[in-house]
N, C-alpha and C positions, 0 to 999 in steps of 0.2 A: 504493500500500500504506500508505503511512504518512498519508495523508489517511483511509483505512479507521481504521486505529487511532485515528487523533484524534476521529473519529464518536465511535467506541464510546464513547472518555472523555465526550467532552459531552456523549453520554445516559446515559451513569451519573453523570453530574456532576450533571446536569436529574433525574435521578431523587431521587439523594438528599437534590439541594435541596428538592424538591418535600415527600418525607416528614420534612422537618427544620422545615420551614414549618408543616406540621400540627403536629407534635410543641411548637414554640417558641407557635403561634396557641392553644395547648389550655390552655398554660403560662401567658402575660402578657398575654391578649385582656381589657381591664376587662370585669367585669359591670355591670348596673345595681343589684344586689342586690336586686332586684323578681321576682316568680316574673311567668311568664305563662303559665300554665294555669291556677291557679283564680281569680274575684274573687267576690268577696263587698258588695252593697250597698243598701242600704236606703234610700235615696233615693228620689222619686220621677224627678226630672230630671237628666240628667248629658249630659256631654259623648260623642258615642258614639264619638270616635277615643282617648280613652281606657280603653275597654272594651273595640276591637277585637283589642288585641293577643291577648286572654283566650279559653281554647278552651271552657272551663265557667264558666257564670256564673251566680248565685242572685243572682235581681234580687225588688223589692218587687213582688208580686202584685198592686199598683194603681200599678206604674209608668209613666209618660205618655213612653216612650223608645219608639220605634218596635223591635221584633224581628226584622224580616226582615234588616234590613242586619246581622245576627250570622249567624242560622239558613241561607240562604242562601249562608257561608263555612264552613259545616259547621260549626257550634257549638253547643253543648249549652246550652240556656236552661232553666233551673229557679225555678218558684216559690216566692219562700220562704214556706210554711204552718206558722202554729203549728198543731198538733192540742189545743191548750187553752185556750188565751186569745187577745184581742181586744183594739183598741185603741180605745177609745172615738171616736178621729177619723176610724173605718174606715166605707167605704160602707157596708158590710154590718151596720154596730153596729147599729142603729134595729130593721134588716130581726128580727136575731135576738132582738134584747130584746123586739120585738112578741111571737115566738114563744115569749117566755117560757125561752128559750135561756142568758140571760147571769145567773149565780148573784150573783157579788161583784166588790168593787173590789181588784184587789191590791193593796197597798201596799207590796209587798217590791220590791227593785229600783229599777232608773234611771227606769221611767216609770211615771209617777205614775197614767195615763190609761189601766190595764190590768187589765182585768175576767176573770175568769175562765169558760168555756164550761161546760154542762151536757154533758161528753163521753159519758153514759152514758144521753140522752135518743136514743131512735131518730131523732130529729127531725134531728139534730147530723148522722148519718151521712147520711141521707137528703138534705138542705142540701148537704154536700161536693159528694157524687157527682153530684145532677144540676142545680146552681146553683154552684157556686164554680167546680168541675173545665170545665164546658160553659165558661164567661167566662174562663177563660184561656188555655184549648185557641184561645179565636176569638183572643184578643189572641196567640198565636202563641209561648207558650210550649211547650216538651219533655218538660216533667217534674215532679217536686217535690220540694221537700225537707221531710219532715215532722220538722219543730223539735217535740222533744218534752221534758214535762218532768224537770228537773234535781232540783230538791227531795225528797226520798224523799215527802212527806206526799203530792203532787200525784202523785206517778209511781205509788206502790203501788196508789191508787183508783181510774187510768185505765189501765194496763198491758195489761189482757186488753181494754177498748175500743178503745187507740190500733192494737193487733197488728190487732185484727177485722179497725179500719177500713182499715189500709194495704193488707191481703190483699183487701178486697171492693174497693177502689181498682182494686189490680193484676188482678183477677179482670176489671171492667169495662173497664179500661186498658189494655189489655197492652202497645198502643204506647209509652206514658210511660214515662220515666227514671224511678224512686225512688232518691232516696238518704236514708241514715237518721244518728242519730248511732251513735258506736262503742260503746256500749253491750250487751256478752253477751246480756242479759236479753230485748233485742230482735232483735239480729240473728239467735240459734241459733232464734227461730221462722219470721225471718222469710228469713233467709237466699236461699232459691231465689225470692223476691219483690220482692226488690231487685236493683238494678246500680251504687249509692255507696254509700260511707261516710264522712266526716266525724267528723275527731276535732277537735272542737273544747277550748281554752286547755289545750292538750297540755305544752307548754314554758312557755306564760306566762298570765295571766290578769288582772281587774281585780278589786280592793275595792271598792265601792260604800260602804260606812260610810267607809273612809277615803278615799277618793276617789284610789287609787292603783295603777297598775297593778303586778305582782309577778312573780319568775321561780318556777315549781313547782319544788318540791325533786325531786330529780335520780330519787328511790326512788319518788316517788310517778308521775314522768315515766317510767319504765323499765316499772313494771308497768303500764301500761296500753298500752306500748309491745308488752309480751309477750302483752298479753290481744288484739292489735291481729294480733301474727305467728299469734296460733291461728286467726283467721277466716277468713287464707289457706287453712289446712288444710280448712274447709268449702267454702269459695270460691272456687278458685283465678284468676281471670279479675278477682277483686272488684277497686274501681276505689278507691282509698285518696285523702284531701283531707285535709291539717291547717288547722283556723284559730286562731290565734293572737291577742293582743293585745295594743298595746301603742300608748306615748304616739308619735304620728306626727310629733310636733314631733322630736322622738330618733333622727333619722336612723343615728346610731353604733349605738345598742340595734337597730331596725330591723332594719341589716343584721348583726348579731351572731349573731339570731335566723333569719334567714335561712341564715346560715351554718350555725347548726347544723341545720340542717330538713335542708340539702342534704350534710349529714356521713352525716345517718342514710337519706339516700335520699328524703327525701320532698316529695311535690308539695304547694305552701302557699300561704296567703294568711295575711297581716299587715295588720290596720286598728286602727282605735279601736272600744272597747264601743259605738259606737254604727253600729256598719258602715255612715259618712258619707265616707269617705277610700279615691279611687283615687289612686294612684302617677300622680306627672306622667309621662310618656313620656320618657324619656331620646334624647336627639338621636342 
């Protein structure tokens, strides 16, 4: 009998060590202060065990990284496309400037070697669908992310081309991921056309004149925060990415930023304006 009773104790003793264990590991387990769900990078070559950790990834659409060693761990591979500009050192520059394709040089911003696309030539859509979209389907991407533009001057002109083009995409595509920026103006068209969103320098952002990265003022972070929780209401399934920026050398800032990403719930990525910087792997 009393060997019965001593049972019992040890498995409720084993029991509530057991859920003290969860409770105490939930409490003081370090983190790496690294997300690993989205990365974001613009390289062409990279190391791919540090990519592997990542279940979403926007790699450079002339990137020389093999994809299957992702795709094949069930990971979502995404092209990054701008739908308006070009980089002068891109395979494709020559192809489009033949066609008469590439308008001007930009000079705004960090690179210097960025021409702006004729997005409102039939020719432009035409190019995507059955020459860009075909060469990265082969190289074994999933999806795309069409980077569209920020500037009101560029976005007012190409607004009703860039909607077309992503609808005639997904029209022809239906298998690919779309993910878009968080931008209202685009999504309440495009809503049932996509499956991301991306809110990109939500909390923090870079100056280019001053050459300094800066934290968003908290009001101007909130409402886009709120303009973010309306899209749920169209959405409900929609699939939320923050990117963020900041000096990677500032490991402290880093994970600051981190922390609060994951205060307000959200799944992120942190790099430099030049999206060149994966997170070492934490041992």
């Amino acid at each position: 009998m009393l060997d019965i009773v001593n049972r019992k104790w040890i498995y409720r003793l084993m029991g509530w060590t057991f859920v003290y264990a969860i409770i105490l590991s939930a409490v003081i387990l370090p983190t790496t202060g690294y997300s690993k769900t989205l990365v974001v990078y613009s390289g062409i070559n990279s190391q791919a065990n540090l990519l592997l950790p990542y279940n979403i990834l926007i790699l450079n659409s002339k990137t020389q990284q093999p994809l299957e060693p992702f795709t094949v761990r069930g990971k979502i591979v995404l092209a990054h496309f701008s739908t308006y500009k070009i980089l002068e050192n891109s395979r494709y520059f020559l192809e489009l400037n033949r066609q008469g394709l590439i308008t001007k040089k930009r000079s705004q911003g960090i690179d210097v070697d960025e021409f702006l696309v004729n997005v409102n030539d039939r020719r432009w859509t035409q190019w995507v669908l059955y020459t860009f979209i075909p060469q990265f389907i082969r190289m074994g991407f999933q999806g795309i992310y069409f980077d569209t533009p920020k500037r009101a001057d560029l976005y007012e002109d190409t607004l009703d081309t860039t909607i077309n083009l992503i609808k005639t995409v997904h029209l022809h595509y239906p298998q690919l991921k779309i993910m878009i920026r968080d931008d209202s103006r685009l999504f309440d068209r495009l809503y049932e056309d996509i499956d991301m969103v991306i809110a990109e320098s939500l909390f923090s952002s870079y100056d280019p004149v001053k050459e300094q990265y800066y934290l968003l003022k908290v009001v101007t972070r909130d409402r886009r925060i709120r303009q973010i929780n309306n899209m749920f209401k169209k959405k409900a399934d929609l699939k939320l990415y923050i990117l963020d920026y900041w000096e990677t050398d500032d490991q402290d800032g880093v994970a600051k930023l981190y922390s609060e990403h994951e205060r307000h719930g959200f799944n992120s990525f942190i790099t430099s304006i030049n999206l060149d910087w994966i997170p070492p792997n934490k041992p």
